[in-house]
Each structure stands twice: as C-alpha cells, then as structure tokens.
N, C-alpha and C positions, 0 to 999 in steps of 0.2 A: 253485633250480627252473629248468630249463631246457627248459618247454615249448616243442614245435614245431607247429606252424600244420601239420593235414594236409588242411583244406576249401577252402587260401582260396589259392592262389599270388601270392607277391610278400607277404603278410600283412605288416606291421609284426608287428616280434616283441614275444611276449605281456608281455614284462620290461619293455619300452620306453615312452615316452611322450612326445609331439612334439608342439611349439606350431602343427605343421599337422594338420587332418585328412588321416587316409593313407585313409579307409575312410569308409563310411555309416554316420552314428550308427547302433547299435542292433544291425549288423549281429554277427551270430553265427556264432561257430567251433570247434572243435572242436580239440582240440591234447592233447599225448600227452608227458608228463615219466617218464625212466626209475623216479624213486623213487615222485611219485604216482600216475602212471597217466595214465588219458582225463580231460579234464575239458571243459566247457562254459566260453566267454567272449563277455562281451557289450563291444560298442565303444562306450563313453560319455564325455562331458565331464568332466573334473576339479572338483575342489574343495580350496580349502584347508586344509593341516595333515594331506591325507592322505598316508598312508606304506604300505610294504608291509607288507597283510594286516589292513589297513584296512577293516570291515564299514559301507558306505554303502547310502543308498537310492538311487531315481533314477524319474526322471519316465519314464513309457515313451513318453511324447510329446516332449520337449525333451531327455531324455534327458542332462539334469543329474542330475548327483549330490548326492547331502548325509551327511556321515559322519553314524551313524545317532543319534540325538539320545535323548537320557533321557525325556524326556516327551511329549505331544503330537502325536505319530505316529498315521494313520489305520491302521486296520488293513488289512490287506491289501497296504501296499507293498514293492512287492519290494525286496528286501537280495541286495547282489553283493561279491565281495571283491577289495580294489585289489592288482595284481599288480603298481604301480610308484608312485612315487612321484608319482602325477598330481595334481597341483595347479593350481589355479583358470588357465582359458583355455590348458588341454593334454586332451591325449586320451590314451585309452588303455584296454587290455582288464581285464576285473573278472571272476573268476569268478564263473559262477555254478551250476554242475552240478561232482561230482568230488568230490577230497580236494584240500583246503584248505589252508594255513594263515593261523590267522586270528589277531589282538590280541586277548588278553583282561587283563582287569585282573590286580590281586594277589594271588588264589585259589589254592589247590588245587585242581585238575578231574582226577574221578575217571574213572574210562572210560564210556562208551558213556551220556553224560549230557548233558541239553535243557540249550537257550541262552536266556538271556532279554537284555533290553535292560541296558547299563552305568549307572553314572552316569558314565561317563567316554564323552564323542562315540567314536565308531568302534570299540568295543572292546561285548565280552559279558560276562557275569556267568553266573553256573551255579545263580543261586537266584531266585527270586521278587524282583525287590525293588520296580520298577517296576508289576509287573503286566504287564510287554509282551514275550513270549513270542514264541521266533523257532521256527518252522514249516519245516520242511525240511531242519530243519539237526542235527547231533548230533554229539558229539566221538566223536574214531577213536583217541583213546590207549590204547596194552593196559594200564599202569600207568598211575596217577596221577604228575600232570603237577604239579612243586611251585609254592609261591609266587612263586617269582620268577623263574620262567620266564615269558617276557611272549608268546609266541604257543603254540596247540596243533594241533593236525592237527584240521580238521574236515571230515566227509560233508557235500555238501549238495546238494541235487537243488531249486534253484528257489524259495531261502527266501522267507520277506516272514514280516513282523509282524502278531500278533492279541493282543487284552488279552483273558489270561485272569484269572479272578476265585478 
C-alpha cells in the first residue's frame, strides 16, 4: 500500500511510524493508494503487539489505542485499522474510511460479509461468537478468501463496536 497524503503537506507518510509526534493526535487525512483507492486516517498513539492491519480501538480524547479485545468493549467505540507497525510510545496513521486491509483469524470469509469481534486481540471473525458486532465495516473480497490467508480487503466508513443479541 502506498498511500499519499493529499490534505496535509509535509504529512508523515501513512506506512510510517515515529517515536516523535509529526502531527496533532486525532488529526485527520485523507490519502489516495493506486490499488485501494481514497481512504480516511486518523493520527493516534500506538500500542503494543500491533502490526499491519491491525483492528484497534482508541479513546477519542487521549487518543490511545487498544488492539480490539474479545470481551468487555462498550459499545459504540470506534475501531480504526493500523497501517504500521505502531507500537506502544509511537505514532502513527490508522484507517478509518476506504478499503482496508485488515487481520483476520483462520476462517474462510466469503464476500460481502459482517465482522464481528475475534477471540484473537486485533483481528475479526466473520460469525457471531462474542456477541460484539462491528458496525461500518464489511468485507470487499469478490471470492472467498481461504483459511490461511491471515488478512482480507475491507469497506469501512467509520466502524466502532455494538453487542448484538
């Protein structure tokens, strides 16, 4: 992925991750990859063990991250996806609008099908298992995407977390 920064000049590039802040937490961009297209990224603090395409939350005040956890999640928080390896006291951009790609467990995901929470931190699952259903989000594969493929292309326009029943 080779997004380009088209709102922000001088941007830290979207691949990147630096143990200085380059930018304003929180602050938002817009950037343009030949294969995915426009997407949306948001400038937040790292956490550790995450990798790229890494599904985390993040405080929209502190603007910490937390790869997205199995249980215990209020509903409503926003999920954004790590576009570097940004880990614990780095920065770095996370999408969160566009085509994606995101970690998912060891499933088959079939096309155009809802995300739920993993039991695995920062990854999805494609069925019910948790009860904690991601909102805004949906896979973009024309085929089914096999087992042991470990990421898949996802839509996602501004996901966050709600328990459905």
């Amino acid at each position: 992925m080779t997004y380009a920064v088209s709102t922000l000049a001088g941007a830290q590039p979207i691949a990147n991750t630096d143990t200085t802040a380059k930018h304003v937490l929180g602050t938002i961009v817009k950037a343009n990859d030949p294969t995915y297209g426009e997407g949306e990224f948001i400038y937040l603090l790292g956490v550790g063990s995450t990798v790229v395409g890494s599904m985390a939350t993040y405080n929209t005040t502190t603007h910490q991250t937390a790869l997205t956890p199995t249980t215990g999640t209020t509903d409503g928080a926003p999920i954004a996806i790590a576009m570097s390896a940004n880990v614990a006291s780095q920065y770095g951009w996370y999408q969160i609008s566009g085509n994606a790609v995101v970690k998912k467990t060891g499933v088959a995901v079939a096309p155009s099908t809802g995300l739920w929470l993993s039991g695995t931190a920062g990854r999805f699952y494609v069925t019910a298992s948790a009860g904690k259903g991601i909102v805004g989000a949906r896979t973009a594969n024309l085929a089914t995407v096999v087992t042991t493929t470990s990421t898949v292309v996802v839509t996602i326009n501004r996901p966050s977390i709600e328990t459905h029943t």
